[in-house]
C-alpha positions in Angstrom: 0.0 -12.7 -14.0 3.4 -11.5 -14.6 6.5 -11.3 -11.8 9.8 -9.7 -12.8 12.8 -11.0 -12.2 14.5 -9.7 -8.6 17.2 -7.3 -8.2 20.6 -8.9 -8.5 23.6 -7.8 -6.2 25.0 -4.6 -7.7 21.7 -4.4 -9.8 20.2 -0.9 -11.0 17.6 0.6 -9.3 15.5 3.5 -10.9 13.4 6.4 -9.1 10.5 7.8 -10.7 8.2 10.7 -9.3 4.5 10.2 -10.9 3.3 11.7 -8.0 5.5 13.6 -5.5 9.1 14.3 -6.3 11.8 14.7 -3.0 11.7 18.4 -4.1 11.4 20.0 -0.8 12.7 19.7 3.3 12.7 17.1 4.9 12.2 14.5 1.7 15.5 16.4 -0.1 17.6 15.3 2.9 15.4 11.5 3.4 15.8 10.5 -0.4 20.3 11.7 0.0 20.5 9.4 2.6 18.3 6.9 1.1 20.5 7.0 -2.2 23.5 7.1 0.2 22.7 4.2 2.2 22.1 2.1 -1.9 25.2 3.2 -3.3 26.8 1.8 0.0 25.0 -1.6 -0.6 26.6 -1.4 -4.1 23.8 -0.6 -5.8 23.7 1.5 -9.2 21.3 4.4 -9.2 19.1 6.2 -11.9 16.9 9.5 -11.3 14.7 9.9 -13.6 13.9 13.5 -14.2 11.8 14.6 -12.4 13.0 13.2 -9.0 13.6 16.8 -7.5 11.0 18.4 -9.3 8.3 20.3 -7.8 6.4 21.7 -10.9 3.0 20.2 -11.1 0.0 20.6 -8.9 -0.1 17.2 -6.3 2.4 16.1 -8.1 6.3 16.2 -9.6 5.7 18.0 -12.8 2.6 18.7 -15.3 0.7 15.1 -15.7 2.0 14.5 -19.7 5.8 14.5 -18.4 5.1 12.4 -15.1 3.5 9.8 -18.0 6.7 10.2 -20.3 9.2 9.9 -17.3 7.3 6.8 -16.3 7.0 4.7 -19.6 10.5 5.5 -20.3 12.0 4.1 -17.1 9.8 1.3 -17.3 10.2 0.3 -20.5 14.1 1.0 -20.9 16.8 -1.5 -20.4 18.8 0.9 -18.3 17.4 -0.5 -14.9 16.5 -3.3 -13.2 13.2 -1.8 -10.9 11.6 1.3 -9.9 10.8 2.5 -6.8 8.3 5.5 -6.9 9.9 9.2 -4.8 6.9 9.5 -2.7 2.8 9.8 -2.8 1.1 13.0 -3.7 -2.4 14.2 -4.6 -3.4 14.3 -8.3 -1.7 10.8 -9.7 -5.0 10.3 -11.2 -3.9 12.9 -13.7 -1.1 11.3 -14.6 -3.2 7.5 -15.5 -3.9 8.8 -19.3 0.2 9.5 -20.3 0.8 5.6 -18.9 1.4 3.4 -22.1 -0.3 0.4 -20.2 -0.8 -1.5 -23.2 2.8 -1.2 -23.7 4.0 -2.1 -20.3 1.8 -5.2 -20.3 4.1 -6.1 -23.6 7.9 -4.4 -22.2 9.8 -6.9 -19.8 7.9 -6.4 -16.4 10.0 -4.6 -13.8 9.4 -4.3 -9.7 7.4 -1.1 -9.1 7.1 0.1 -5.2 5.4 2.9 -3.9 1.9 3.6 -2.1 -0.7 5.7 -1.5 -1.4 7.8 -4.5 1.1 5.1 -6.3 -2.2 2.9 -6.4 -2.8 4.8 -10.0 0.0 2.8 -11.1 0.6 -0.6 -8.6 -3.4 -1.6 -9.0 -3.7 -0.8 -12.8 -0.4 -2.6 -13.4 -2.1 -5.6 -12.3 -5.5 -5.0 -13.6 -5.0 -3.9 -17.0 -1.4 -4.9 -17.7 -1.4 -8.3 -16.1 1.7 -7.8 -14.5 2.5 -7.9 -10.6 3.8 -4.4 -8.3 4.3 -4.0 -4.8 2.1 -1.3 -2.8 5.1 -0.5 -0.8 7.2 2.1 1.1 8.2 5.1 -1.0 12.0 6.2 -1.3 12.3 8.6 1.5 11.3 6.1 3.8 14.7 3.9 2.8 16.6 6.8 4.4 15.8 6.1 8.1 18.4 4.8 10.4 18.0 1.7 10.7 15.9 0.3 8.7 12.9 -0.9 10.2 11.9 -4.6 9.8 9.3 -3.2 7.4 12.0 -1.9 5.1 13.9 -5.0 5.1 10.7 -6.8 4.1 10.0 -4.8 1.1 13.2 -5.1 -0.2 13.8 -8.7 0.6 10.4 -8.7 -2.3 12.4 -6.5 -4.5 16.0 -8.9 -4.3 13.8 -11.9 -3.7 16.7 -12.9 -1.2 12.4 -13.4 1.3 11.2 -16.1 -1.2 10.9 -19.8 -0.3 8.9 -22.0 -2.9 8.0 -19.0 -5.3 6.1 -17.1 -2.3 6.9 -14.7 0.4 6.0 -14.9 3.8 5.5 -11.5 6.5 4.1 -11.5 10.0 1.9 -8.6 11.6 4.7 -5.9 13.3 4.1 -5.8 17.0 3.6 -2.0 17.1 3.0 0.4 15.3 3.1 4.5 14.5 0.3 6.6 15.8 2.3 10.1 15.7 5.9 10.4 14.4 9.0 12.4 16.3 11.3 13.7 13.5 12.4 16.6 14.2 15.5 18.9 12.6 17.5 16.9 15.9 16.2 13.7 15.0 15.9 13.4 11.1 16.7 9.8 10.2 14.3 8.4 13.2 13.0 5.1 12.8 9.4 4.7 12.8 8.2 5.8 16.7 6.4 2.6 16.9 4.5 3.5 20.5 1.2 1.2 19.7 1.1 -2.3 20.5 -0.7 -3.8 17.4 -3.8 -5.5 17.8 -5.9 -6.9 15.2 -9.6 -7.6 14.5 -10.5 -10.9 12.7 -14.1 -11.1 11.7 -14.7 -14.7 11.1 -18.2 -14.2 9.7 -17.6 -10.9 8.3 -19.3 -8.9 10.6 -19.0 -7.3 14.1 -20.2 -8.1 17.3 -19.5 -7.0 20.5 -16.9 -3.8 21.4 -14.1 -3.6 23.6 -14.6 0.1 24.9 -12.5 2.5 26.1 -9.0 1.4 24.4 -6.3 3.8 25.0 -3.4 4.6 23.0 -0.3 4.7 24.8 0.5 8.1 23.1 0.0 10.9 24.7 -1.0 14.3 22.9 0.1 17.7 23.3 -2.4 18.5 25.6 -1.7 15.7 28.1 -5.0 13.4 27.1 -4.7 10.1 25.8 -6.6 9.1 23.1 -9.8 6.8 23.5 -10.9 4.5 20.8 -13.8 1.8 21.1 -12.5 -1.4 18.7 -14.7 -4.5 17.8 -13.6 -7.5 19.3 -12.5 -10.5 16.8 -14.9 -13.0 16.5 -12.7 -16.2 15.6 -9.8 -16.9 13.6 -9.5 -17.0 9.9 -8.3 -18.3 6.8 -9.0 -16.9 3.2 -7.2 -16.9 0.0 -7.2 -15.3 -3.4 -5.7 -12.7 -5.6 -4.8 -9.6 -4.0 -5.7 -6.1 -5.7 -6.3 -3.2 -4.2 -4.8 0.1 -2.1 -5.3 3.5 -1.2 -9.1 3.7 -1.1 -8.7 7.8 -1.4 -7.2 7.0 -5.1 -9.8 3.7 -6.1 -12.7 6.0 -5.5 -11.7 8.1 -8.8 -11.5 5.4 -11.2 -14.5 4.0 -10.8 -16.6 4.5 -14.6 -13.2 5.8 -16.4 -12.1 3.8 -19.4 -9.5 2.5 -16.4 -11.9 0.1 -15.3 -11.4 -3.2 -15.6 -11.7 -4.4 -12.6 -14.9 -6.6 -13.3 -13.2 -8.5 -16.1 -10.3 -8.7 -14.1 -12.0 -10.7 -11.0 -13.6 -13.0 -13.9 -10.4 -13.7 -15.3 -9.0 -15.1 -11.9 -12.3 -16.1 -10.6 -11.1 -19.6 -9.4 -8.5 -18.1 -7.7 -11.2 -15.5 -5.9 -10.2 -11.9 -5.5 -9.0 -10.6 -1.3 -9.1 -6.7 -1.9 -6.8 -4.9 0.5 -7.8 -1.4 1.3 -6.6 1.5 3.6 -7.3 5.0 3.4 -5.5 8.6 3.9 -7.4 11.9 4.5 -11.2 9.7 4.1 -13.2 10.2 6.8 -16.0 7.6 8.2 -18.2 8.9 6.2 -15.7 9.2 3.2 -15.0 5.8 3.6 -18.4 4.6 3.7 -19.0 6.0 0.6 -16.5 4.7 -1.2 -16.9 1.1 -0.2 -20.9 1.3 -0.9 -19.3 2.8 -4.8 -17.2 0.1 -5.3 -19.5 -2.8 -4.1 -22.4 -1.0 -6.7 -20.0 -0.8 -9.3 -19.6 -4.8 -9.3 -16.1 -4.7 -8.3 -16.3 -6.8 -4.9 -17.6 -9.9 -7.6 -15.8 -13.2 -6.6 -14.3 -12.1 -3.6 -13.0 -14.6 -0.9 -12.1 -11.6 1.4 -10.7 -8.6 2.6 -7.4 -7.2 4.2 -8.3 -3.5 5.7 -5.4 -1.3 7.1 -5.6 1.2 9.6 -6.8 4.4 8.5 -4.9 7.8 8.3 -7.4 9.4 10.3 -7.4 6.4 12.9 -10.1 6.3 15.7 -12.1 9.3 13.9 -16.2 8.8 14.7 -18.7 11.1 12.8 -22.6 11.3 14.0 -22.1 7.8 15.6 -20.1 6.1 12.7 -16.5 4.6 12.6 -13.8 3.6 10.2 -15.0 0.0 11.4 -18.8 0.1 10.7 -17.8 2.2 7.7 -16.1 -0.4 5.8 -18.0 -3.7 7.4 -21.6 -2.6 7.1 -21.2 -2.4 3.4 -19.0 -5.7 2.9 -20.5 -7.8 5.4 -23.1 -9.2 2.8 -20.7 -11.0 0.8 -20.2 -13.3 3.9 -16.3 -13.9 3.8 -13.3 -13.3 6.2 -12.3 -9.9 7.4 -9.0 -8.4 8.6 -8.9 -5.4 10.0 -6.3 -3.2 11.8 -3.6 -4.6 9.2 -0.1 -3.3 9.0 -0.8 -1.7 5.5 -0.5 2.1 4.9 -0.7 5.2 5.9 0.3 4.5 9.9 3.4 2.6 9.4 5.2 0.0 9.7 3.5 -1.2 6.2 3.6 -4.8 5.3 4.6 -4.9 1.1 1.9 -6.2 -0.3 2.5 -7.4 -4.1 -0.4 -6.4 -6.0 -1.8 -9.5 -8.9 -0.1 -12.0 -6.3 -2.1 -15.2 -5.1 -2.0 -15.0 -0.4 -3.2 -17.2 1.6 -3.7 -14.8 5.2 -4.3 -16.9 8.3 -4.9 -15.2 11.9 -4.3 -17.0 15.3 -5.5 -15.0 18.1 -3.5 -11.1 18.1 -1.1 -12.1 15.1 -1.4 -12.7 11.2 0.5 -14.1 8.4 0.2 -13.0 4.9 1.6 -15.9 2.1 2.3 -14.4 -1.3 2.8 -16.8 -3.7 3.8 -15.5 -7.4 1.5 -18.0 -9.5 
C-alpha cells in the first residue's frame, strides 16, 4: 500500500469536483470561507476547473472532463493533496475517464472527500494500491469553528496526528440528527444534539433490544423521535485493512471491470480485510440488498470485521426491518466483530477514515478507538 507524504506548512492544497462542484447557495458561500479560513493558515490554493461548475447531471461537468480534471491534478506537480468540492449523484460515471493505472504509477497524493467520493477513495486503494481518506468534503472546512472532526481529518492530511506511523481517533460524544443553518446562521458548527451511543456485537450478531430510545431532537411537529437499538453484547477487538464507504456508491461496481475487490482481499489476506460501510438515501431494504450483493459477489472473503456508520435515513423500519437487521442478518455468518452506530458519514461528525490503511478498533463499554497504522 502506498501513503503520500503530508502537507507541509505553507503546502499546496488542490480542489477537484468529480462529483459536485460548490456551484450553487449555500456551498458558493461554504467553499469562500473554506478557501478563506486556508489562505489564512498560509496555505497555497489551486481550483481545478471545474470547482464552480454546475454542468453535468449529479455531477460538476459532463463525466469525460470530471476524469481529465482529476488525472491532471493528481498527477501534476503543482500541488501537494486534493481535497474533493463535495459528493453528488452520478460519480460512477466519471470511474472510466480515471487513469488508475497511471495514478498507481504518479507520486501518490492525499485524496479527501466522501460519499459519492468512494468512486475514487475505494478504487484508489483497490486498484491503484495507494491509500485516500473517506473524509469531510470542502464546504464543510468553512464552518466556524471547526469541529473536532475537521481538525481530525486534517491532522491526517499534515500528519501533525501521527505517533509511530499511525493515527489515533476516539468516537465524538454526539452527534447530528438534523442540522440548523440557516441564511442567520451560515457557518454553524455541526448541531451535535445526540448523545452517541454505540453497538458492539461481539459475536456478530444481535440479541436483545433496548426499546423506545428517544432522540433528544424534537421535530417540527412537537414529537420526538422513537428508535428501538440492539443492545451491545460485549466488547471488542478486530483488526485488518480497511476498504470500504458509501454503500449507495459500492452497490454499482459490483461485475464492472472495476472490480477487484477479490484479488484485493487475497493480496492482504494476512492482514484480513475490516470493511467500513455507511449509507445515504438506502433504505432497510436498500441496504439489505446491497450487503446480501456484496457478500454473493465474494467480496466479504478474509474479513476480520466490520465498522458500520449511522445511516442517512437513521431509525427508518420497513415491513418490520431495520438498518440494524439489514446489515447484521447478512454478515453475521462470517462470525467476526461488529461496530455499529460509528461516527462515519452521512450524520456528522465523521471520523476520517484512510482507506488501504491497517486499524486496529477496540470498544470499551459506550466509546471506541480506531488505530490507523500506514503499513
Amino acid at each position: 500500500m502506498r501513503y503520500p507524504d503530508f502537507l507541509k506548512t505553507n503546502g499546496k492544497i488542490g480542489f477537484v469536483a468529480p462529483s459536485f462542484g460548490c456551484a450553487t447557495e449555500p456551498y458558493i458561500s461554504y467553499f469562500d470561507n473554506a478557501l478563506k479560513k486556508l489562505r489564512a493558515e498560509g496555505y497555497t490554493l489551486k481550483l481545478g476547473p471545474n470547482c464552480y461548475v454546475e454542468k453535468g447531471i449529479g455531477i460538476s461537468n459532463t463525466p469525460d472532463k470530471c476524469g481529465a480534471e482529476l488525472n491532471e491534478m493528481y498527477t501534476d506537480n503543482d500541488s501537494d493533496v486534493l481535497i474533493s468540492c463535495g459528493g453528488g449523484e452520478m460519480m460512477c460515471e466519471v470511474v472510466p475517464y480515471i487513469d488508475f493505472d497511471k495514478i498507481g504509477r504518479s507520486r501518490p497524493k492525499w485524496y479527501m472527500g466522501y460519499s459519492d467520493n468512494t468512486n475514487f477513495t475505494f478504487l484508489s486503494a483497490t486498484l491503484a494500491d495507494t491509500a485516500a481518506i473517506y473524509g469531510p468534503c470542502a464546504a464543510a472546512l468553512g464552518m466556524e469553528p471547526w469541529h473536532k472532526a475537521i481538525h481530525d481529518a486534517m491532522s491526517v492530511i499534515t500528519g501533525t496526528g501521527i505517533s509511530d506511523d499511525s493515527f489515533t481517533f476516539k468516537g465524538y460524544d454526539k452527534w447530528e440528527y438534523k442540522n440548523n443553518k440557516d441564511e442567520a446562521m451560515l457557518f454553524a458548527p455541526y448541531n451535535t444534539t445526540e448523545d452517541s451511543r454505540i453497538i458492539s456485537l461481539k459475536d456478530g450478531s444481535i440479541g436483545d433490544y433496548e426499546e423506545d430510545v428517544r432522540l433528544s431532537y424534537i421535530d417540527p411537529e412537537g414529537e420526538p423521535t422513537v428508535i428501538r437499538r440492539p443492545v451491545s453484547t460485549g466488547d471488542i477487538t478486530m483488526s485488518g485493512r480497511l476498504i470500504g464507504g458509501c454503500m449507495d456508491c459500492l452497490a454499482h461496481l459490483i461485475g464492472t471491470p472495476y472490480d477487484k475487490v477479490s484479488e484485493f482481499a487475497d493480496r492482504y489476506a494476512s492482514d484480513g480485510i475490516i470493511w467500513f460501510l455507511e449509507a445515504c438515501d438506502l433504505n432497510p431494504m436498500e441496504i439489505r440488498r446491497v450487503m446480501w450483493h456484496m457478500k454473493t459477489a465474494g467480496w466479504f472473503s478474509n474479513v476480520s470485521g466490520f465498522i458500520i456508520g449511522r445511516t442517512g435515513r437513521y431509525g427508518e423500519e420497513m415491513m418490520g426491518l431495520d438498518n440494524y437487521h439489514a446489515v447484521v442478518d447478512i454478515i453475521s455468518e462470517c462470525g467476526v466483530p461488529i461496530l455499529l452506530d460509528a461516527d462515519i458519514g452521512h450524520h456528522p461528525p465523521m471520523m476520517p477514515i484512510i482507506c488501504g490503511s491497517i486499524a486496529t478498533v477496540r470498544t470499551v463499554g459506550n466509546s471506541y478507538s480506531i488505530e490507523m497504522r500506514l503499513g
